[in-house]
N, C-alpha and C positions, 0 to 999 in steps of 0.2 A: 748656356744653361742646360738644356737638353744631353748637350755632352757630357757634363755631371750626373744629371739625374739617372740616364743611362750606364751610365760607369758605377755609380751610386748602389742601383737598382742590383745590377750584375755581382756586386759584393755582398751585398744582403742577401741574394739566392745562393752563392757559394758558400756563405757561411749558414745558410738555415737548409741545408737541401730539401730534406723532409717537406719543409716549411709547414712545422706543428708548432714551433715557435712564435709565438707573439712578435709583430716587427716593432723596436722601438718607435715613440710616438712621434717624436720630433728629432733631425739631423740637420744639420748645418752644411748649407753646400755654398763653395764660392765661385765667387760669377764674377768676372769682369771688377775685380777690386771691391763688390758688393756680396755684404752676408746674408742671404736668404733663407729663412727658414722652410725649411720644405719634411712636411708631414704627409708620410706615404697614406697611412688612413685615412684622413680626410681630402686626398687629390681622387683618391679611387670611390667616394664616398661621393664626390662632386661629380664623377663621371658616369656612376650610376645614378646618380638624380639627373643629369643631363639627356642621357641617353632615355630614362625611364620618362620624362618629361615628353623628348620629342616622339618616344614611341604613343604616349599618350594621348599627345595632340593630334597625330596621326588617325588612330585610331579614331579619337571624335570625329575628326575631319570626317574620315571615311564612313562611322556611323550617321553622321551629320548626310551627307554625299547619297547613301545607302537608302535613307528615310526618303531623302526627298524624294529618287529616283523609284521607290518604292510605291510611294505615295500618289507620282504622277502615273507611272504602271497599273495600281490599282484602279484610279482614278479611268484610265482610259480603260481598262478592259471593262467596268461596271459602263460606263457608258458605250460600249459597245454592244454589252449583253440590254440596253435601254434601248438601242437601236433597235437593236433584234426584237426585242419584244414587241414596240410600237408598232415597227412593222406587220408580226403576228397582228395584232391586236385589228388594224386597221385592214387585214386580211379577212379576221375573224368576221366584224364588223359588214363587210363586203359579202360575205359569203350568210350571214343575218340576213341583209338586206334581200338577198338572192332568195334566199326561203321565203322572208315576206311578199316579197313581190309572187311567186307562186301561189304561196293563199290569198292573196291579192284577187289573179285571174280565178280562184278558185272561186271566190267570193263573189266576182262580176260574175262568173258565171253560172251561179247555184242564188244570185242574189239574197245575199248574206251581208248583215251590214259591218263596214269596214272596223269600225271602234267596239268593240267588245271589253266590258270594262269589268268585268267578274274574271276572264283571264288573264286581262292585264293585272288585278292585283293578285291573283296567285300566282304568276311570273315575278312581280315585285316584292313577294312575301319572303319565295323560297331565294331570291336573287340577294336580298337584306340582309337573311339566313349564312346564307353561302360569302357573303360579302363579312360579318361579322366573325368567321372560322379563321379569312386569310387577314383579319388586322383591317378593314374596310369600315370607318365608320355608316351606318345605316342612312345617313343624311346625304355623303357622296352618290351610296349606290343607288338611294330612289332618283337622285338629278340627272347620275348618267342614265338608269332605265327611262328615265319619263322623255331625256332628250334622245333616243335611241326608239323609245316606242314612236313620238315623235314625226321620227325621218320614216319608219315603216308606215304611217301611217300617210305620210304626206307622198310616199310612192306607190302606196295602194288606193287612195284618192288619185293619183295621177290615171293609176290603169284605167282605174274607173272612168275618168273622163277620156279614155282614149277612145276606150268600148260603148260609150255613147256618143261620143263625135263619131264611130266606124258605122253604125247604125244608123246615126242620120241622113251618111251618105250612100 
């Protein structure tokens, strides 16, 4: 059959060189004792939807393939940049404490009382403030201040008791 279609094909270019002529619709090719109709516009019609099909599916695949790959990329670099920050954060945090504990001894030793509650709410006002700019509702930021004041307080209570167990002895 191929041996026709090819011998076929090769007559219809010899006689259309140009080929600005339209190719008849339908020809009759013989095969093996059998008449098949074979219509050149719709074989080439069928090999462009085939071809366009698998290029399609492809292309999903690979968009499909792309997303996900994209998706988990994203995903890992935002949590890497969540690492990074936690980390600041609990640096930050550390190096808070660090200051506290300094007014702490300042405190013991100028005896000054540890809980100051007129600074603390103008730390908590402006922190609320500053909290409600980046997207922080005011309810998180007084919990984390109050538990943050908290821990300053419970290590400047500690100094305290150091520096009177050191004078006892």
């Amino acid at each position: 059959m191929s041996h026709y279609k090819s011998k076929w094909i090769k007559l219809i270019a010899e006689e259309n060189p140009n080929a600005t002529a339209p190719l008849p619709a339908i020809h009759i090719v013989k095969s093996n004792k059998k008449r098949i109709r074979y219509n050149p516009k719709k074989e080439i019609m069928r090999k462009i939807i085939t071809i366009t099909s698998i290029c399609v599916m492809g292309i999903m695949a690979a968009r499909a393939q792309d997303h996900a790959v994209l998706a988990q990329d994203t995903m890992t670099v935002y949590r890497k940049k969540i690492d990074k920050l936690d980390k600041e954060i609990i640096h930050l945090l550390g190096d808070r404490m660090q200051a506290a504990r300094t007014i702490g001894a300042y405190k013991v030793k100028h005896k000054v009382a540890v809980v100051q509650p007129d600074r603390f709410n103008k730390v908590l006002q402006q922190a609320v403030i500053e909290g409600e700019k980046v997207g922080l509702s005011a309810d998180f930021v007084k919990k984390l201040y109050e538990d943050v004041h908290t821990e300053s307080v419970r290590q400047e209570e500690e100094l305290k008791q150091k520096a009177i167990t050191q004078r006892k002895d």
